[in-house]
BAKE-850972 format. One record per residue (C-alpha): x, y, z; residue in one letter. Coordinates in nm, 3 decimals, m for minus. Example, Ala and Ser with C-alpha at 12.3 -4.5 7.8 and 13.67 -1.06 7.14 Angstrom:
<martis>
+---------+---------+---------+------+
|    east |   north |      up | rest |
+---------+---------+---------+------+
|   1.230 |  m0.450 |   0.780 |    A |
|   1.367 |  m0.106 |   0.714 |    S |
+---------+---------+---------+------+
</martis>
This chain:
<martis>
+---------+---------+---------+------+
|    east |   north |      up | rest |
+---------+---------+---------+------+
|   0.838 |   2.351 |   1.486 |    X |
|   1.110 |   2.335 |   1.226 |    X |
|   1.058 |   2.070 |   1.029 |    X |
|   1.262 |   2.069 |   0.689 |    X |
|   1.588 |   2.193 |   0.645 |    X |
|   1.869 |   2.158 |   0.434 |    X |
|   2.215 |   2.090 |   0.450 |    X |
|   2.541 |   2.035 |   0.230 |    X |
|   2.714 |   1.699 |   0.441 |    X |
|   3.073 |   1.651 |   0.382 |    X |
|   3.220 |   1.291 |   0.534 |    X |
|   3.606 |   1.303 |   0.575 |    X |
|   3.877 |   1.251 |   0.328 |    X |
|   4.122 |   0.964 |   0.356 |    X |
|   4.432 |   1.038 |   0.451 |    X |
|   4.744 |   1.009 |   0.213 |    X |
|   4.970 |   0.759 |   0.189 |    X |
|   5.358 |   0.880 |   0.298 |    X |
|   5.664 |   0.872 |   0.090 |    X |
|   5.971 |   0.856 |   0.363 |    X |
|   6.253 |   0.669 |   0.431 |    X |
|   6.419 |   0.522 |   0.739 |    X |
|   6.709 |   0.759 |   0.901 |    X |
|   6.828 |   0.615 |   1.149 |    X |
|   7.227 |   0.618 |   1.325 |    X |
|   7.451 |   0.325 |   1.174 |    X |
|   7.179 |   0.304 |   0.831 |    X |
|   7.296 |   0.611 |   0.605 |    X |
|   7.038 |   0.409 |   0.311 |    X |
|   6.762 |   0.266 |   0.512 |    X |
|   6.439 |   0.197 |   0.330 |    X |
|   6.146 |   0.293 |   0.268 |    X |
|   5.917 |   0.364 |   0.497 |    X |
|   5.652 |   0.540 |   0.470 |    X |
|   5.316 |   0.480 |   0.636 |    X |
|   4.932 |   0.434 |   0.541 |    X |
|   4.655 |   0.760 |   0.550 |    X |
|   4.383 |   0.716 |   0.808 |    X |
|   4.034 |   0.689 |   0.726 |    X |
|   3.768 |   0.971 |   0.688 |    X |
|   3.516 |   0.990 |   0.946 |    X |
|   3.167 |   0.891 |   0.841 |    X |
|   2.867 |   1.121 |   0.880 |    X |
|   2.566 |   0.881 |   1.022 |    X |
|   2.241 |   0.965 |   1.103 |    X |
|   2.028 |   0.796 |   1.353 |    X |
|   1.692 |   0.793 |   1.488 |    X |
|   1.593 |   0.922 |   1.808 |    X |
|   1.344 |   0.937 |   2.059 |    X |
|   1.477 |   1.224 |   2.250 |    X |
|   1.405 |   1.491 |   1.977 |    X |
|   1.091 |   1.557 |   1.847 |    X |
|   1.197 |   1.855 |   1.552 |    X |
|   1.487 |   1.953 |   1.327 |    X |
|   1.521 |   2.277 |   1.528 |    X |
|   1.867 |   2.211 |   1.611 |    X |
|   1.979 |   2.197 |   1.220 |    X |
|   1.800 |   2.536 |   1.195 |    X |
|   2.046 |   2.839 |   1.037 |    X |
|   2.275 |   2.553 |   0.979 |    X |
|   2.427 |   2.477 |   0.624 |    X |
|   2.656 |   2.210 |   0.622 |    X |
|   2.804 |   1.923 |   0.818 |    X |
|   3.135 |   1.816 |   0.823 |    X |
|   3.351 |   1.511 |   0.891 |    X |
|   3.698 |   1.537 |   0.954 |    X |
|   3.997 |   1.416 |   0.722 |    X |
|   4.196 |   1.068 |   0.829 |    X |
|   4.546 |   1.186 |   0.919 |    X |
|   4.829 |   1.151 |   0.639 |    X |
|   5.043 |   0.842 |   0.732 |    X |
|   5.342 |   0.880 |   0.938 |    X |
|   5.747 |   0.773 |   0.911 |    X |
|   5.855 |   0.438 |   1.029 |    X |
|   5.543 |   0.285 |   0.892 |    X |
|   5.292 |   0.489 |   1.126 |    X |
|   4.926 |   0.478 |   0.995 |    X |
|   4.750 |   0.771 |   1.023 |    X |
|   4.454 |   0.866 |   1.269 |    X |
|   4.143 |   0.751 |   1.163 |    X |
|   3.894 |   1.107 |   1.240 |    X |
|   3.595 |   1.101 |   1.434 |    X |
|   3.233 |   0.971 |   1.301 |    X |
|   2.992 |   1.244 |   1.348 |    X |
|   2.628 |   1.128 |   1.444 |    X |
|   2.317 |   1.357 |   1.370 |    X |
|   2.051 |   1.256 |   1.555 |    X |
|   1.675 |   1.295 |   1.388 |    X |
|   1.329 |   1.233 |   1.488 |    X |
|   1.114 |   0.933 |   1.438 |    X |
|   0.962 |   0.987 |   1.151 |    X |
|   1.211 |   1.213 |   0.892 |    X |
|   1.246 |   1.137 |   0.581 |    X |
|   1.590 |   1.183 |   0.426 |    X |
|   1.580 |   1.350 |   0.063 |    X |
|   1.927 |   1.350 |  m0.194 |    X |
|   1.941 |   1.639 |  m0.427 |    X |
|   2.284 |   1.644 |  m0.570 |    X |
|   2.627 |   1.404 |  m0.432 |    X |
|   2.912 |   1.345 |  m0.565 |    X |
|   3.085 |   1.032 |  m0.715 |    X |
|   3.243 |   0.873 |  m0.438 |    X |
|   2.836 |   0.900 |  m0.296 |    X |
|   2.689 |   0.794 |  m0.604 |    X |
|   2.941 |   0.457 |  m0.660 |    X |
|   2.760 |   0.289 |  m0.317 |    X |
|   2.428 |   0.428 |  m0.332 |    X |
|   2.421 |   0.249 |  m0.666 |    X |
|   2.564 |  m0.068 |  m0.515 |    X |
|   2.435 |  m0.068 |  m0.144 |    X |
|   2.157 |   0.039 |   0.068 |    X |
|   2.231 |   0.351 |   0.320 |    X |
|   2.306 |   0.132 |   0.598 |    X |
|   2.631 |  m0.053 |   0.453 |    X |
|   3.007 |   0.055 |   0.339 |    X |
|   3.182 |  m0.010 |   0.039 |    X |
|   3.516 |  m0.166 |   0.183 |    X |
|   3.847 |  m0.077 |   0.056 |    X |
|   3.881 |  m0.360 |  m0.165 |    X |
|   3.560 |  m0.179 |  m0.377 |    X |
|   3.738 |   0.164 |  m0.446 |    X |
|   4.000 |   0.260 |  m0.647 |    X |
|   4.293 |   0.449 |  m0.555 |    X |
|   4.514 |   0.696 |  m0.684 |    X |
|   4.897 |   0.685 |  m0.716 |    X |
|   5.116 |   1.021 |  m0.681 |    X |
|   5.468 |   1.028 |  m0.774 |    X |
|   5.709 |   1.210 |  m0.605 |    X |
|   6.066 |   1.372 |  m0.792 |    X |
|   6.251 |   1.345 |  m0.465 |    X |
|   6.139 |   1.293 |  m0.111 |    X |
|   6.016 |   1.604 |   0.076 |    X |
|   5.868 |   1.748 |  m0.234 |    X |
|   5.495 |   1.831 |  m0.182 |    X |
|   5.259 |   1.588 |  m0.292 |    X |
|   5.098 |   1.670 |  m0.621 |    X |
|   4.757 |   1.824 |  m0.608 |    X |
|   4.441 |   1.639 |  m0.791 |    X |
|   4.155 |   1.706 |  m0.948 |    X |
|   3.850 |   1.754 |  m0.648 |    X |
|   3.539 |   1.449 |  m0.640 |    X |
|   3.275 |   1.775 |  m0.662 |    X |
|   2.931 |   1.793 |  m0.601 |    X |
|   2.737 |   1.726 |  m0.887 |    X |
|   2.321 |   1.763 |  m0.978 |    X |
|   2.119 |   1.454 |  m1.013 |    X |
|   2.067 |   1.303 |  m1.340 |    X |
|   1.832 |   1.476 |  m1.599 |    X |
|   1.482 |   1.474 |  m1.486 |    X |
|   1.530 |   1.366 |  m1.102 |    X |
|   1.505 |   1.668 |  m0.881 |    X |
|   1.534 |   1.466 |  m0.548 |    X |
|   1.553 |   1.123 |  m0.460 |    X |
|   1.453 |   0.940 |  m0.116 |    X |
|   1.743 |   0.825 |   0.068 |    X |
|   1.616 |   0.710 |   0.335 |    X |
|   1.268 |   0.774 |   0.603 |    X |
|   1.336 |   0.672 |   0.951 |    X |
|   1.064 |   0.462 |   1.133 |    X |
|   1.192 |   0.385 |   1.474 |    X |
|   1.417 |   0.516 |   1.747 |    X |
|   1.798 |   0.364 |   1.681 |    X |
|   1.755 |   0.336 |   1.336 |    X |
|   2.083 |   0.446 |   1.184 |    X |
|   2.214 |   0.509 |   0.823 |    X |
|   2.526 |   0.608 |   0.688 |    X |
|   2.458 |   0.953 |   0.553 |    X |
|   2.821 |   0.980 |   0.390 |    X |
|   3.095 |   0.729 |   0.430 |    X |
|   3.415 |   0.899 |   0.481 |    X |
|   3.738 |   0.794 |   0.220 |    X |
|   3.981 |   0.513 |   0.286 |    X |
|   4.321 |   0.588 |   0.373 |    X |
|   4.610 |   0.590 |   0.085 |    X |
|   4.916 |   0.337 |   0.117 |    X |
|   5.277 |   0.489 |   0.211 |    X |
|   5.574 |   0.476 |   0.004 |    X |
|   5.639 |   0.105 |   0.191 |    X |
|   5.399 |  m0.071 |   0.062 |    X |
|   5.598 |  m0.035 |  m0.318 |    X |
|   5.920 |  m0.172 |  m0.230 |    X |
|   6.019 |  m0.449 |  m0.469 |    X |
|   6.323 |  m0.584 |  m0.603 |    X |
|   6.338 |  m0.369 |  m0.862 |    X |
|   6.188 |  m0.045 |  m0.691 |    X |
|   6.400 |  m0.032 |  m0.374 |    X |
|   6.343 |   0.324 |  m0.316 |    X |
|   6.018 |   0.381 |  m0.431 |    X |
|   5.879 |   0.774 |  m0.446 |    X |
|   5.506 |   0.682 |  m0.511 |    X |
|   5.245 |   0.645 |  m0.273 |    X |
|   4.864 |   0.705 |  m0.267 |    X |
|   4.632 |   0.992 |  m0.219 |    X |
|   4.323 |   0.917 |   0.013 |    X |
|   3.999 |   0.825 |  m0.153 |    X |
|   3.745 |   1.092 |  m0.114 |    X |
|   3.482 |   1.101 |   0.112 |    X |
|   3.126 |   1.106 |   0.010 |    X |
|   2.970 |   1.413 |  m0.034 |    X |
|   2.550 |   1.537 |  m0.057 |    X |
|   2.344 |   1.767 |  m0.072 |    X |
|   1.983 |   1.669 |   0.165 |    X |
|   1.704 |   1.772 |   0.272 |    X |
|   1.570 |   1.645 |   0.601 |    X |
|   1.165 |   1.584 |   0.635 |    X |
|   0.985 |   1.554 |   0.908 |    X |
|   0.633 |   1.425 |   0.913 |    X |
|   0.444 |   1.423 |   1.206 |    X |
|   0.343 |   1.031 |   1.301 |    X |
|   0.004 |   1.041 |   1.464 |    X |
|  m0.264 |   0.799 |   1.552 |    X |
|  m0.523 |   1.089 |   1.495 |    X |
|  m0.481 |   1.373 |   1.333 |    X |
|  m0.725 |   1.667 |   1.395 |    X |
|  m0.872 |   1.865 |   1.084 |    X |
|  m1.002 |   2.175 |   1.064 |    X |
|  m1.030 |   2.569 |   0.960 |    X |
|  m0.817 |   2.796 |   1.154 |    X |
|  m0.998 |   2.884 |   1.544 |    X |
|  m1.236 |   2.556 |   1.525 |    X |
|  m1.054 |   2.491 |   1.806 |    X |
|  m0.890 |   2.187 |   1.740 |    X |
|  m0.565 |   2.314 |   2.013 |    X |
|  m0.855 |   2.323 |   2.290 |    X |
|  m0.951 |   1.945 |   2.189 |    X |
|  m0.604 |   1.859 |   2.227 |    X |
|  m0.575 |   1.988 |   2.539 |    X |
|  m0.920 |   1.839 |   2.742 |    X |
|  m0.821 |   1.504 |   2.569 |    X |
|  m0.435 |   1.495 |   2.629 |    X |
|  m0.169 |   1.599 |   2.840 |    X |
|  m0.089 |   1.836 |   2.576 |    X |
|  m0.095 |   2.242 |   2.685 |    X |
|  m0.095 |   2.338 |   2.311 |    X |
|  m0.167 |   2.763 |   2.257 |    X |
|  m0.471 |   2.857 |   2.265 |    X |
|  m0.712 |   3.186 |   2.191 |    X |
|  m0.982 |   3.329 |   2.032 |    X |
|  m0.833 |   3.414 |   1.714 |    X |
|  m0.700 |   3.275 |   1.376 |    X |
|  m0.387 |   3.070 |   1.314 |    X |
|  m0.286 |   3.037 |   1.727 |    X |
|  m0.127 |   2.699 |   1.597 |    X |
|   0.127 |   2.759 |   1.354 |    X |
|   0.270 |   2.448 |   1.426 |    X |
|   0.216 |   2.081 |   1.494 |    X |
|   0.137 |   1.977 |   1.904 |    X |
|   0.120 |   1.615 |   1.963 |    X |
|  m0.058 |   1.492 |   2.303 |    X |
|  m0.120 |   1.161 |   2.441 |    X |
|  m0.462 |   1.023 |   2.481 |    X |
|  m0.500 |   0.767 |   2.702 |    X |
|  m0.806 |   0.542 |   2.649 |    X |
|  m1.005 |   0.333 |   2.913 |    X |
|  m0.890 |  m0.010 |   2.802 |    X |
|  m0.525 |   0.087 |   2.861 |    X |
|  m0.429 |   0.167 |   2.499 |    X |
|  m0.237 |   0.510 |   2.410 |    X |
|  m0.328 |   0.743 |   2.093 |    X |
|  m0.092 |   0.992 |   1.989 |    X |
|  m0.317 |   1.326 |   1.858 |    X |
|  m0.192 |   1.565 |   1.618 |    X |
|  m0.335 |   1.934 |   1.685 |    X |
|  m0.187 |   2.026 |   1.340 |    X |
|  m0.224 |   2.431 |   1.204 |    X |
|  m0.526 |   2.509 |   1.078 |    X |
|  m0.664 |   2.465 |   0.679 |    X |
|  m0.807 |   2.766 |   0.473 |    X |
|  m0.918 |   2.767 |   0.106 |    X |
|  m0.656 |   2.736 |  m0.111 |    X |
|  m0.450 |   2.518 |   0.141 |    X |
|  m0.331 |   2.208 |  m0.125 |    X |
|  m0.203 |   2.518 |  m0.389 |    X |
|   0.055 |   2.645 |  m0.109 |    X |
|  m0.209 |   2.917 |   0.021 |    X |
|  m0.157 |   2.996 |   0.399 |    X |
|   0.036 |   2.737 |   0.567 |    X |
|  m0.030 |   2.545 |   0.266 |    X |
|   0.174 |   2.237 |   0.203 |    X |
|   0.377 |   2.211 |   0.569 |    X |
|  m0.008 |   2.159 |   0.707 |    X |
|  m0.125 |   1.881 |   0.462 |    X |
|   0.193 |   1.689 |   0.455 |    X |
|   0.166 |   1.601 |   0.828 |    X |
|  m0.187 |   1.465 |   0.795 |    X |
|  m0.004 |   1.181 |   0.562 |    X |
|   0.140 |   1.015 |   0.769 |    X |
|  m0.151 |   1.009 |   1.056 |    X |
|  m0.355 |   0.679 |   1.090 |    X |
|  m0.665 |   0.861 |   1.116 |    X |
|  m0.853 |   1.198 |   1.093 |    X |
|  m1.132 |   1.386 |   1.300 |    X |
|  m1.277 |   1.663 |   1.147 |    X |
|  m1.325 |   1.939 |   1.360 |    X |
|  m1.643 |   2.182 |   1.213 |    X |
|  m1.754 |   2.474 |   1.427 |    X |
|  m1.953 |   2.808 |   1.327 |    X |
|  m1.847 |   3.166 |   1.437 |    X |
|  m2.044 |   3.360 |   1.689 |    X |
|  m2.101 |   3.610 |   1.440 |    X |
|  m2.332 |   3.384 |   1.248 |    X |
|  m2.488 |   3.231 |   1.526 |    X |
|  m2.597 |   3.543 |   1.658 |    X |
|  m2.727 |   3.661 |   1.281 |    X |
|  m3.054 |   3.693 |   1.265 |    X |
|  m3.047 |   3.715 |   0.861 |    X |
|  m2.987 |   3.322 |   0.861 |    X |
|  m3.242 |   3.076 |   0.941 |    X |
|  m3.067 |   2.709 |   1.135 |    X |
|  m3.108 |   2.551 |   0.783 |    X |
|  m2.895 |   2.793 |   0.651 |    X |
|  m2.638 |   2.771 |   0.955 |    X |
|  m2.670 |   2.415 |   0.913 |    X |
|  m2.563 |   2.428 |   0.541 |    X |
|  m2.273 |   2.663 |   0.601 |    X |
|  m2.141 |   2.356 |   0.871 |    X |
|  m2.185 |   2.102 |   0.588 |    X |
|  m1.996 |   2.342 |   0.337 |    X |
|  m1.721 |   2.373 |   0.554 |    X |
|  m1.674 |   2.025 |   0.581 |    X |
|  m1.658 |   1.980 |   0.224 |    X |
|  m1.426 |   2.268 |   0.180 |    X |
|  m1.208 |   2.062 |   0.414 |    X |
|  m1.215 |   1.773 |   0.245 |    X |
|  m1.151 |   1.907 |  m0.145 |    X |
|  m0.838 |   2.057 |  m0.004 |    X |
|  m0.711 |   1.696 |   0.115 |    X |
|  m0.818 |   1.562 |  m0.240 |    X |
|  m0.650 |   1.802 |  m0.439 |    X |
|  m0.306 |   1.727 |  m0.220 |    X |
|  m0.414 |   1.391 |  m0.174 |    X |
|  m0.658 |   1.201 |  m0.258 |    X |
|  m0.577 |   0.896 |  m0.073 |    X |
|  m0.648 |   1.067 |   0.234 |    X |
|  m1.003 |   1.094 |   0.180 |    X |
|  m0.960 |   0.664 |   0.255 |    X |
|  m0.836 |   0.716 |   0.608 |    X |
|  m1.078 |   0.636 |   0.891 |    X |
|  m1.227 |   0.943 |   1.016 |    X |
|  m1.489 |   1.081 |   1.272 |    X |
|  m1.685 |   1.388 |   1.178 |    X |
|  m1.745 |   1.668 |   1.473 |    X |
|  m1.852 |   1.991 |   1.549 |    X |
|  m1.709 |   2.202 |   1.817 |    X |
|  m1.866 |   2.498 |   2.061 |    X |
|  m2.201 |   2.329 |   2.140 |    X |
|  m2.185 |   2.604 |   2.443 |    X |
|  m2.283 |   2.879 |   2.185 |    X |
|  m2.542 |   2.697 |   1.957 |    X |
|  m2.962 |   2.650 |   2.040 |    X |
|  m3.069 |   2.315 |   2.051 |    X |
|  m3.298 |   2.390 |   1.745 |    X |
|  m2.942 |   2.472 |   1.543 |    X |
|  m2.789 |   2.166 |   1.664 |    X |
|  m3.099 |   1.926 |   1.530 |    X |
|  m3.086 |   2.077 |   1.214 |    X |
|  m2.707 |   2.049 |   1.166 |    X |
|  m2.726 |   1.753 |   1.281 |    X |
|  m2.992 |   1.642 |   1.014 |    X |
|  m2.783 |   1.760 |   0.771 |    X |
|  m2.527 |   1.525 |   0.787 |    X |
|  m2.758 |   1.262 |   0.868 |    X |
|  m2.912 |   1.311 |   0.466 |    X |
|  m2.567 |   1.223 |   0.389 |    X |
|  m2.544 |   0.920 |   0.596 |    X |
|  m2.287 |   1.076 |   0.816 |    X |
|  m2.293 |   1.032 |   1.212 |    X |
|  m2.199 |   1.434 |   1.382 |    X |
|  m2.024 |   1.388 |   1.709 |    X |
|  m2.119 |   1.755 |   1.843 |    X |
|  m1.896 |   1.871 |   2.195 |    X |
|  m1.783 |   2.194 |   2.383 |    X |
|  m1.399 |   2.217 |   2.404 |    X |
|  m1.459 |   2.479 |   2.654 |    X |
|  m1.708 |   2.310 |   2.901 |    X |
|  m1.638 |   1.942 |   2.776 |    X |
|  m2.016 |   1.853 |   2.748 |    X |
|  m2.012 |   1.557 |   2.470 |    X |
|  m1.650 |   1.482 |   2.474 |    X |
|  m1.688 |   1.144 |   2.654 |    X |
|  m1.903 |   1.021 |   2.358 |    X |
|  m1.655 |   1.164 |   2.076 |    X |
|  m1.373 |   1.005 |   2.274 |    X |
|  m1.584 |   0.633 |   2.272 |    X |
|  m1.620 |   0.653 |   1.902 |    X |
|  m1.260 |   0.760 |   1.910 |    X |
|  m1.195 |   0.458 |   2.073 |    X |
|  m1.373 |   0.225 |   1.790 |    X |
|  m1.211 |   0.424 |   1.550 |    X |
|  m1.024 |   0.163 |   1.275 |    X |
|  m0.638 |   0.270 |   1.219 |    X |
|  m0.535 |   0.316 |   0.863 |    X |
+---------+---------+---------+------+
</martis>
């Protein structure tokens, strides 16, 4: 799943103002005449529920808006260009690492969702020698860094399906050559340049947002859950890191109420310093409501007959608390969400082993919801504590 990308997003230039005069038959000195620039198109972003990654932003590196058309003769205004709209998924967080003035002058007055009108921008007079001389070049609105100290700032996180921002408002068009007549400037050779449109440089976030999020080391088998409690058909087999990505599923309870459940890539040692898949696993547990620990124990050391069920038993409780350091170190407020604690492949384990695992957690005052993923023995009793299961 491709979930953070970046992009450079350009809106559109205004367009300039025109210096011209009327020539018509019968008026050898008509006046002047010159029309308004059109506007810049906008680049908006919206929320939607018909995507569910940023995969289609993928090898992509910028994004841009068209310029509003220069203004015409006989006092034509210029075409205003087209809006572009990038659609997003529920749930992306917009991030601003560098913009330029024109961007920085309304995020400092406005939130993302309004436009500075024309009367709040300031526009730019160009003087021509004689009509049909090329209008003067200026000095470019470019990007520039953030201030000192502020590597990226958050624009924006979208929360619901038709939300809708304006990522970059495009420039206002310039006024022709017309709208400086006066008595004593009949044939005026100034006009104005289009204002510039906004430009930034983002970074799009997506965080997964679940109702349960499942935890655990890589093959505990946290894609099979998914799939016996869900519609989901995640990937699954009998070795490490099948998920290298996020699967959501829907799990529909008995009382009519829907849980969305995260199957999100598997943790190692070493996950919260960037190890593995690292940070793109931990961030998506953020933003789910709550957690269920999936624990499980490899055939190998089932089937070793150097280890006594107390030490099996230990190794389960060490792996949960593996699990949960790496959460602290990223996190620590998501050791506070509500979670269930389980353990996985009951098929393979004696019912001596899973007493004494089980009395292991119980020391600790913690209740172990033990199931098979593969013959679904003691999944209706995880999913009723699932069910009772307080959202964050």
């Amino acid at each position: 799943m491709i979930d953070l990308v970046s992009l450079l997003v350009k809106a559109g230039d205004g367009g300039h103002g025109r210096v011209s005069f009327r020539r018509e038959k019968y008026v050898p000195k008509g006046g002047p005449d010159g029309g308004q620039g059109g506007s810049g198109g906008d680049v908006r972003l919206v929320g939607s529920s018909r995507v569910n990654t940023l995969k289609h932003y993928a090898g992509k590196k910028e994004i841009v808006a068209q310029n509003g058309a220069a203004g015409g003769v006989r006092q034509k205004t210029g075409a205003d260009a087209d809006d572009i709209v990038l659609e997003v998924p529920v749930g992306t967080t917009v991030w601003l690492l560098a913009e330029n003035q024109a961007s920085y002058k309304r995020r400092e007055k406005y939130s993302p969702e309004h436009h500075l009108t024309r009367g709040e921008v300031t526009f730019e007079q160009y003087h021509l020698a004689q009509e049909g001389q090329g209008i003067p070049p200026r000095e470019e609105d470019e990007l520039q860094p953030l201030a000192e100290g502020a590597e990226k700032i958050q624009l924006a996180e979208i929360t619901e399906a038709g939300q809708e921002i304006i990522l970059c408002q495009g420039g206002f068009g310039g006024r022709g050559n017309v709208s400086f007549k006066a008595s004593t400037n009949t044939t005026p050779l100034q006009a104005e340049y289009g204002t510039f449109g906004e430009q930034k440089k983002i970074s799009l976030e997506l965080k997964l947002l679940a109702d349960i999020g499942l935890v655990g080391l890589p093959n505990a088998g946290k894609s099979t859950l998914l799939s016996k409690i869900t519609r989901a058909n995640p990937k699954t087999a009998d070795y490490p890191f099948t998920t290298i990505e996020p699967n959501l599923g829907v799990l529909n309870l008995a009382e009519g109420r829907d849980l969305v459940v995260a199957d999100i890539p598997g943790l190692i040692e070493g996950a919260s310093q960037g190890k593995g898949l690292g940070h793109d696993f931990l961030r998506h547990i953020e933003n789910s409501q709550a957690l269920i620990f999936v624990l499980f124990l490899e055939e190998s050391v089932v089937s070793d007959e150097g280890l006594n069920d107390e030490k099996r038993a230990e190794l389960v409780w060490e792996q949960y608390q593996q699990l949960r350091t790496e959460l602290k170190e990223h996190n620590p407020e998501l050791l506070a969400k509500p979670s269930l604690v389980s353990l996985n492949k009951l098929d393979l384990y004696s019912p001596e082993l899973v007493a004494a695992i089980e009395k292991r957690f119980t020391t600790e005052n913690l209740k172990l919801h033990v199931f098979s993923g593969f013959t679904g023995k003691g999944l209706e009793e995880l999913l009723s504590s699932v069910a009772h299961l307080p959202q964050e």
